[in-house]
PASEKOL-749081 format. One line per 10 residues: number of its first residue (from 1); their letters; for each residue x, y, z of C-alpha. Coordinates in steps of 0.001 Angstrom, whole numbers, plus 500000, padded with zeros to 6 digits. Each point is the difference from the previous one (the first is absolute). Layout:
NUM = A = X Y Z  ...
***
This chain:
1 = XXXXXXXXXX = 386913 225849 813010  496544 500419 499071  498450 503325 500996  496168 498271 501695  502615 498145 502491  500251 503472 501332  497336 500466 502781  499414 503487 500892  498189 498687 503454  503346 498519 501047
11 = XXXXXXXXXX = 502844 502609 498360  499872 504138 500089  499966 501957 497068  503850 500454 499517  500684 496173 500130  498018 499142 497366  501456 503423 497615  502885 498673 501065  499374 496253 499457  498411 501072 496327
21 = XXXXXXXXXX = 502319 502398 499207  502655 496464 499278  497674 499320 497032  499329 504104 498789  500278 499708 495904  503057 501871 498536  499005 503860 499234  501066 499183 496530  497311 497068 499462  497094 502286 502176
31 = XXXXXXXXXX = 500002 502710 497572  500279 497802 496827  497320 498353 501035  498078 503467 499607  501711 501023 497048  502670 502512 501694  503446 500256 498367  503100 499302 502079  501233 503266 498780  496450 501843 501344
41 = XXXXXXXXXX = 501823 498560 503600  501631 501916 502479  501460 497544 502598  500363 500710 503443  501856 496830 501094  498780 496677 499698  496541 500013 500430  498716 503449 498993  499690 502043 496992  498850 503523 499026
51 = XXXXXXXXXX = 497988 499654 496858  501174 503333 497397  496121 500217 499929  500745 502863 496789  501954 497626 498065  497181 497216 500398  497145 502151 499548  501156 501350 496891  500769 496412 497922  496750 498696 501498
61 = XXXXXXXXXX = 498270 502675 498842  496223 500109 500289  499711 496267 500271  496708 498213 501716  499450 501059 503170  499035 497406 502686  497093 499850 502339  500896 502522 502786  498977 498648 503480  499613 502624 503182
71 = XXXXXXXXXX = 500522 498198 503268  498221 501910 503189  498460 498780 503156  497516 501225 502510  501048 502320 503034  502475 497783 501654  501067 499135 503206  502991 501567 501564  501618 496587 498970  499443 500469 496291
81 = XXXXXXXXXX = 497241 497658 498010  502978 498126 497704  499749 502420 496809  503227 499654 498515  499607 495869 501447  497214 500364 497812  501758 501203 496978  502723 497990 500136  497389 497194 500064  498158 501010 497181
91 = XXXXXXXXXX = 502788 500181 497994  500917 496901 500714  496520 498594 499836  499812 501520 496606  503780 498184 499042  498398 496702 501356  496917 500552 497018  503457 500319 497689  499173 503559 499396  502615 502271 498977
101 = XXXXXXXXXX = 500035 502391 502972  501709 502533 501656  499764 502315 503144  501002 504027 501715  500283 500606 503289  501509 502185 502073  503153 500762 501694  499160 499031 504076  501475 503316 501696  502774 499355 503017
111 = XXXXXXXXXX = 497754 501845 502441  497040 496887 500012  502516 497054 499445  502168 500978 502863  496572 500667 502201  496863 497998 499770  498908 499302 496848  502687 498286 498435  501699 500488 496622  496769 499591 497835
121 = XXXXXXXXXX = 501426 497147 497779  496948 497584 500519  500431 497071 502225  499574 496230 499933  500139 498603 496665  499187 502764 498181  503041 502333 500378  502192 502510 498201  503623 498997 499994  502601 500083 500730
131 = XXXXXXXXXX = 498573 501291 503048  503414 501706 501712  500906 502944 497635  496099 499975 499133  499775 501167 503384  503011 501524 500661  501239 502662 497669  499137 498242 496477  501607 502265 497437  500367 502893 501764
141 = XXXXXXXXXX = 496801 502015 498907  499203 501010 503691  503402 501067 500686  500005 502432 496623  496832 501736 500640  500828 500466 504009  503278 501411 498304  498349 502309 497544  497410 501215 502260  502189 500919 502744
151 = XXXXXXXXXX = 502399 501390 497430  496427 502316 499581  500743 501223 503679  503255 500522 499873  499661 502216 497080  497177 501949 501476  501233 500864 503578  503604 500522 498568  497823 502618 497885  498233 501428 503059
161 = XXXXXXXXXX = 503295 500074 501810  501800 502621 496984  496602 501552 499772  500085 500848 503559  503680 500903 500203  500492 501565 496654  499025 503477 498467  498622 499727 496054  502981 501401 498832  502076 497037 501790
171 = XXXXXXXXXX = 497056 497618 499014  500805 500955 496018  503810 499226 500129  498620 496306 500812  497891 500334 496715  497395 499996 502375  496052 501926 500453  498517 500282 503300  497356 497578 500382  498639 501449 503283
181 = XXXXXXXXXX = 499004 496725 501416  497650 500091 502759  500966 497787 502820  496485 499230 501099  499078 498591 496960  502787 497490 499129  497859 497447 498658  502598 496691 500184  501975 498276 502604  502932 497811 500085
191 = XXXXXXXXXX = 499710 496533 499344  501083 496530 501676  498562 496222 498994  499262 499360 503595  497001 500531 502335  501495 502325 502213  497751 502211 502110  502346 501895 501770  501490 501802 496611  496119 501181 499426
201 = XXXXXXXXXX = 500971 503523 501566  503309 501019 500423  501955 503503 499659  502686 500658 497531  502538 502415 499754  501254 500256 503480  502806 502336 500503  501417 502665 498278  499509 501570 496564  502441 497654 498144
211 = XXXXXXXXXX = 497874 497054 501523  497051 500560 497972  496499 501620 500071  498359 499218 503145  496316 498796 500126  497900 496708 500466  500250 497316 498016  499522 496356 499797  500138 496634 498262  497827 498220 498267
221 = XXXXXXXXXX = 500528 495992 498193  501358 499928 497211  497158 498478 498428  497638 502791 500244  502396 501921 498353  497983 501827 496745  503288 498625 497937  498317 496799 501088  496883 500843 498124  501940 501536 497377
231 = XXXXXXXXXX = 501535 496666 499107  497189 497857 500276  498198 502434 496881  502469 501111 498036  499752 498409 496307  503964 500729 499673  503070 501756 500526  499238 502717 498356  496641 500523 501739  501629 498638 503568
241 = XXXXXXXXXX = 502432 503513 499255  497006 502251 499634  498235 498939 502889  503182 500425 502472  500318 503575 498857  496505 500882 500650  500181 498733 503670  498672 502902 502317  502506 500146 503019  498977 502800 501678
251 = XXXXXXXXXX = 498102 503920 499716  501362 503386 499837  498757 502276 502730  497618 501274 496902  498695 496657 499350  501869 499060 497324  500902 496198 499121  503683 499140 500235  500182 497199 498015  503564 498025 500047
261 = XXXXXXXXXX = 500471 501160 496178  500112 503626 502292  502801 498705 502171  501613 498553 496864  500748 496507 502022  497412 498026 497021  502835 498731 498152  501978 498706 502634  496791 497983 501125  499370 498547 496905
271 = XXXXXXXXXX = 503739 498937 500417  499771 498015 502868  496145 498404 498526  501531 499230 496896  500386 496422 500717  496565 500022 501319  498044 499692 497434  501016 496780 498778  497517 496697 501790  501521 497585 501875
281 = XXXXXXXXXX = 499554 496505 498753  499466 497368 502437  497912 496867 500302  496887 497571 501901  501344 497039 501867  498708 498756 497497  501916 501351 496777  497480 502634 498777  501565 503624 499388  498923 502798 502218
291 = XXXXXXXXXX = 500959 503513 499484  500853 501825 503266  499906 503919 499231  498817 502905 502470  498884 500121 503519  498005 502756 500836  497928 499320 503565  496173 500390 498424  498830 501825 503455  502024 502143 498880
301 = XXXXXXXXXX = 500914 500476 496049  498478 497913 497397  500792 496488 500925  500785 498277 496952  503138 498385 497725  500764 501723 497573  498662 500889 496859  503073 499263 498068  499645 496364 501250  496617 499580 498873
311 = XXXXXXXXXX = 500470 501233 496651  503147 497620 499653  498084 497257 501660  496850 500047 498379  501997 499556 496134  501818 496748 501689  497644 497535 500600  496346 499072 499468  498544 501146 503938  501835 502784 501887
321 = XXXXXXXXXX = 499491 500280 504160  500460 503071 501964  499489 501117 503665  498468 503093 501248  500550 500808 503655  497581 499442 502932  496357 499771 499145  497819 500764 496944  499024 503206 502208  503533 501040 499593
331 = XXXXXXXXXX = 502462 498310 497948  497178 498985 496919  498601 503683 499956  503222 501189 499275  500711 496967 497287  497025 500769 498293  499434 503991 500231  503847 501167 499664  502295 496790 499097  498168 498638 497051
341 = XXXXXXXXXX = 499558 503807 498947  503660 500353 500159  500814 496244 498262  497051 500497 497457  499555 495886 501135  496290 498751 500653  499446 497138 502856  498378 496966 498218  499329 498436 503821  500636 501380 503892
351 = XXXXXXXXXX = 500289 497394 502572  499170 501304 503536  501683 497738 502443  497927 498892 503396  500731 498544 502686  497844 498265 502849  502187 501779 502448  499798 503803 498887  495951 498952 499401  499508 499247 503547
361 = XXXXXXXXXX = 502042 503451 501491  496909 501872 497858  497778 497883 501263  501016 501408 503850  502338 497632 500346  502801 500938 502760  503003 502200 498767  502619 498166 498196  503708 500830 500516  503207 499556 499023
371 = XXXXXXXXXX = 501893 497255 502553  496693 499223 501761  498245 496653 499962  496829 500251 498012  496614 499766 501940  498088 496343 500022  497415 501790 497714  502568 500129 497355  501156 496235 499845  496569 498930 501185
381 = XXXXXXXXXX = 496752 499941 497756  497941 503010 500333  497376 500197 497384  498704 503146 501299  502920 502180 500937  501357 499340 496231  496173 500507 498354  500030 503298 501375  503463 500804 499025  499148 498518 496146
391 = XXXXXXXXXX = 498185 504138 500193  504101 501249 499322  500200 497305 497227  497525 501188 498589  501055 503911 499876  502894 498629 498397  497971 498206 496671  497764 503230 499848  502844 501906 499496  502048 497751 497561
401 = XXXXXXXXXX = 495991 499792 498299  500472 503464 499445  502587 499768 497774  498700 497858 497229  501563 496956 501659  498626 496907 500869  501671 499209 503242  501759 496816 501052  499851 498977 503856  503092 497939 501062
411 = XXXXXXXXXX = 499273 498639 502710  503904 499333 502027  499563 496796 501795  501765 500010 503872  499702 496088 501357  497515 501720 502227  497609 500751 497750  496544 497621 499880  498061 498436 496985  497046 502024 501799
421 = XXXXXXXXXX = 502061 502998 499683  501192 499791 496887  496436 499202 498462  498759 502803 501935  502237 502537 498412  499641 497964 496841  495730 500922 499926  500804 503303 500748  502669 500540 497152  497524 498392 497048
431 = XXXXXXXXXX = 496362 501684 501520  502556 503295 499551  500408 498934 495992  504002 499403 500637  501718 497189 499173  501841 497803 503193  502786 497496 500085  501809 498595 502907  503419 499916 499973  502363 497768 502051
441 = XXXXXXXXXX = 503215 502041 498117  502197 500537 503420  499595 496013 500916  500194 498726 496136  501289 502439 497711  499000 500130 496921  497677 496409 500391  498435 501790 502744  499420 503304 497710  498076 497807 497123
451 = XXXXXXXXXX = 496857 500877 500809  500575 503492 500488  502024 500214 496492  496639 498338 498239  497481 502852 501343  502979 502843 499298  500199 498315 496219  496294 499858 500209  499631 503837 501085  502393 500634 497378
461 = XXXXXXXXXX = 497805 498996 496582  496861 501900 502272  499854 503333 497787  500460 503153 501938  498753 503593 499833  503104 501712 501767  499114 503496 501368  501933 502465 502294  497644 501416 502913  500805 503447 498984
471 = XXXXXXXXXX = 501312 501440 497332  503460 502841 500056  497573 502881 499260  498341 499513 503024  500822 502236 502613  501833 498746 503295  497391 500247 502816  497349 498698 497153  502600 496781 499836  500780 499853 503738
481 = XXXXXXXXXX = 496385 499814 500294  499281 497230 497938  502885 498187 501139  499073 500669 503915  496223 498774 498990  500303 497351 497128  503225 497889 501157  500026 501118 503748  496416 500115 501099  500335 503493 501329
491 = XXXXXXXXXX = 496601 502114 500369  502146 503160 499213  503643 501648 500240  501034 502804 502751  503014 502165 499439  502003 501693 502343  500670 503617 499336  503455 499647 498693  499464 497087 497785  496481 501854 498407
501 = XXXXXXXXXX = 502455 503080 499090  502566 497413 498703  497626 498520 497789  497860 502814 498687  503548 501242 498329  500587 496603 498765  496565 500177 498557  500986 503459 498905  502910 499085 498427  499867 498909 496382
511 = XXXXXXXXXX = 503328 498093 499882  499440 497764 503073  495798 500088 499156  500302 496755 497972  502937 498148 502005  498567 496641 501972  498799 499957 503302  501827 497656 502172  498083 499637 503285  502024 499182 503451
521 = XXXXXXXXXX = 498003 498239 502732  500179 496843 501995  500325 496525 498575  498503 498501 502925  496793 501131 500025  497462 501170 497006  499984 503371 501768  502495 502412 501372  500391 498765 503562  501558 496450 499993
531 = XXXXXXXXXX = 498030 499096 503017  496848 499739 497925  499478 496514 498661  497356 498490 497808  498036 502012 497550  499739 503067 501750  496736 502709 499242  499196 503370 500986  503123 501522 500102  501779 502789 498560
541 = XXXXXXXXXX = 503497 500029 498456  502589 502874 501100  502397 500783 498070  502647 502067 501884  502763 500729 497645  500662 499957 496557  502992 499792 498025  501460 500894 496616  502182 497443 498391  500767 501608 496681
551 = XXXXXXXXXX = 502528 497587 498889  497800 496862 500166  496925 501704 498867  498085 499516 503249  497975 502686 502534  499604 497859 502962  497819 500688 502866  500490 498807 503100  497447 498356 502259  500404 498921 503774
561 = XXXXXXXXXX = 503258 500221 501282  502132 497986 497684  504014 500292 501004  502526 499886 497001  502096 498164 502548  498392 497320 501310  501885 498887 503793  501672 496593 500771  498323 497654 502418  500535 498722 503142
571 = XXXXXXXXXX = 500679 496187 498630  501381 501093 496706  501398 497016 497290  503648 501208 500143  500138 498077 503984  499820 496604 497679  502267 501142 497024  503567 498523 499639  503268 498579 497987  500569 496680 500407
581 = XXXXXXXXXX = 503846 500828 499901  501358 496494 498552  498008 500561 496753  498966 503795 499649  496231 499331 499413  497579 502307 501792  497636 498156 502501  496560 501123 501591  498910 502262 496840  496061 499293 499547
***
């Protein structure tokens, strides 16, 4: 069956996986083809393998490295602008030249697959597959850091509990030091891969003394989790170890960090992330090998795959494509100012992915959401609404500009879309000085990716002069600053009294003075509030909160009122997700 007799107009997303997934090349001839041993291999059934990323790494060596590629997109709709489509396209745009290329994306977290926005595999033609246990599970890396982290909480209110009932004397028996934790200032939750609103706030410890320390609590997804973030930059086991133990759980009532090393639980969390740290090998629809590794939300933590992907990756083939989450506003900042700090990788080309759709919505277009027919003004031609929303395009190349990068605009065709459109966004692209390409990768594959694989090989041979915005020495509200003005258009930052205390002693310090900033704020807008569309001016950026994540390396201030557990919707995906019980396949998965 030839794959361009499958017409994403007339089939959903899982029929063609599954449709494709018939012809899926053997996991023994997808990483020869790269030059991966079938002893590097970890199977995990039929058609997935853990890569021992060590074992590879050290027979290849330092071996050429490939033309690293940064995929990110302009502030997109509550629908998503087809970033990872766009990835999977390019990489099988980039397969159609007959280059040697390979991919990293992330693990989609249960919470949006089983809600709104799907399992983040792509869609149309240009999909990650096999798209069930892509979706659903995949190797288990989810489940082991939920496990670990809540292992965390268990060994820190079972702590609390002794603490509370026990003297010191009865304390030492246990081999044990009072930690005098401070209730108030437990600084992690529970975890759960699921958007689940009403386990934001709940109270723990009900009862009597044998049934725990009482005091609020909550959950948060799994995928905010710092382990999360720990995974995605860890350059090993060894470092991966470190980092768990230097996790900050909690303060004494003296202010005093009690780090998970403290509550002596480290170990055992390393024990259930030991698998972790291997990639998961999978594939395009159309043969090309992606690595799936991480899955940090980038609202939230950093956003990206991991780094132990890309470094494998980028000594495997002769172009390498990764994924940063959301916008350039979000998801590229962090690529470029913490991720390629971390990898010691370089970008030889970003792609910013725009669509007519999300153009319009800046350009005042009505609000878009989730299970709602679009507006006429969306499937109609309207120069003007998308001219004026071009201003959040633009935001977007100014930033990627920034970074010594030439940007290229990929412009993700909907049938919708006009010629008028398209050459309007086309003029506004080049008189910016980035490069443009259409790309018809959901409806054609890799065919329909061509032109958008010629202007990423072009952008590729463009020299660069790569350049973080700020460098480690710099202090935090000096970074937040430049961050807030440079990539978000902010006039200034505001702090709330808390969050100013919290920072000055970060500032103050020296061990966390040179960790990364990792900012927190709304994907949907450039600003804070999500409400706020286009390229917003005059406007201030609050930061409310800060937090201290030792283990990954990160101080993270908070803007707006970002929840670590996002809430299932009224209309949510798992309604139109089922086994067809006569041949065990998964149905409605998108």
């Amino acid at each position: 069956m030839a794959r361009m007799n499958l017409d994403p107009r007339k089939m959903p997303d899982w029929q063609i996986a599954e449709a494709a997934e018939e012809q899926m090349k053997p996991l023994s001839q997808l990483a020869s083809e790269i030059g991966l041993r079938e002893d590097e291999l970890i199977p995990m059934g039929h058609n997935l393998a853990k890569v021992n990323y060590r074992r590879a790494l050290e027979r290849l060596g330092s071996g050429p490295i490939a033309k690293y590629i940064d995929i990110t997109a302009v502030t997109p709709t509550p629908l998503g602008e087809g970033k990872t489509t766009t990835t999977m396209g390019l990489i099988e745009g980039l397969g159609a030249l007959g280059k040697r290329v390979t991919g990293a994306i992330r693990q989609p977290s249960g919470g949006p697959t089983f809600n709104i926005k799907g399992s983040a595999a792509g869609g149309g033609l240009a999909q990650c597959i096999p798209l069930t246990p892509f979706s659903i599970r995949l190797t288990g890396d989810i489940d082991s850091i939920t496990n670990a982290h809540n292992l965390a909480m268990v060994a820190l209110t079972s702590r609390m509990q002794h603490e509370t009932n026990y003297d010191d004397a009865r304390l030492a028996k246990s081999g044990l030091k009072r930690l005098d934790i401070d209730p108030k200032r437990v600084e992690i939750k529970w975890v759960i891969d699921f958007c689940a609103q009403a386990l934001r706030n709940i109270v723990i410890g009900r009862g009597d003394k044998m049934d725990g320390f009482e005091m609020e609590s909550g959950f948060a997804i799994s995928v905010s989790s710092e382990l999360m973030a720990i995974l995605a930059v860890a350059s090993d086991l060894k470092d991966m170890r470190e980092r768990i133990g230097r996790m900050v759980v909690a303060y004494s009532r003296n202010g005093r960090p009690v780090t998970t090393a403290d509550l002596e639980v480290d170990g055992a969390m390393t024990a259930w992330m030991l698998d972790t740290i291997n990639p998961t090998l999978m594939q395009t629809i159309e043969g090309q090998p992606v690595f799936v590794h991480a899955g940090p939300f980038a609202n939230i933590a950093i956003g990206q795959s991991s780094v132990i992907a890309d470094r494998l990756a980028t000594r495997l083939g002769d172009y390498h494509v990764t994924e940063s989450g959301f916008g350039a506003d979000i998801g590229f900042e962090k690529f470029w100012n913490l991720k390629c700090r971390y990898s010691g990788l370089e970008p030889s080309a970003v792609v910013i992915v725009a669509t007519v759709r999300a153009l319009k919505m800046h350009g005042g277009g009505s609000e878009v959401k989730p299970g709602v027919p679009l507006d006429k003004a969306y499937t109609c031609e309207n120069l003007a609404l998308l001219e004026k929303g071009c201003e959040n395009l633009l935001a977007h190349i100014e930033t990627v500009r920034k970074s010594g990068v030439r940007p290229v605009v990929c412009i993700n065709s909907f049938h919708t879309d006009t010629p008028s459109e398209i050459a309007l966004i086309r003029r506004v692209t080049e008189n910016a000085n980035a490069l443009v390409a259409l790309s018809q990768h959901w409806l054609k594959g890799g065919e329909g990716a061509r032109e958008l694989a010629e202007t990423v090989v072009a952008a590729c041979n463009e020299k660069t002069k790569f350049r973080h915005l700020y460098d480690l020495s710099t202090p935090f509200r000096q970074r937040i600053e430049l961050i807030a003005k440079e990539v978000y258009g902010a006039e200034g930052v505001s702090y709330s009294d808390d969050a100013l205390a919290k920072i000055k002693a970060c500032e103050a310090d020296p061990e966390i003075a040179k960790m990364g900033t990792c900012m927190v704020k709304t994907h949907l807008s450039l600003s804070h509030d999500p409400n706020i569309k286009g390229r917003p001016r005059g406007w201030t950026l609050p930061i409310r909160d800060i937090l201290v994540y030792k283990g990954a390396g990160f101080v993270v201030p908070v803007a707006g009122a970002i929840k670590l557990m996002p809430g299932t919707g009224s209309d949510p995906a798992f309604r139109r997700i089922d086994v067809d019980t006569a041949t065990g396949r998964v149905r409605g998965l998108f």
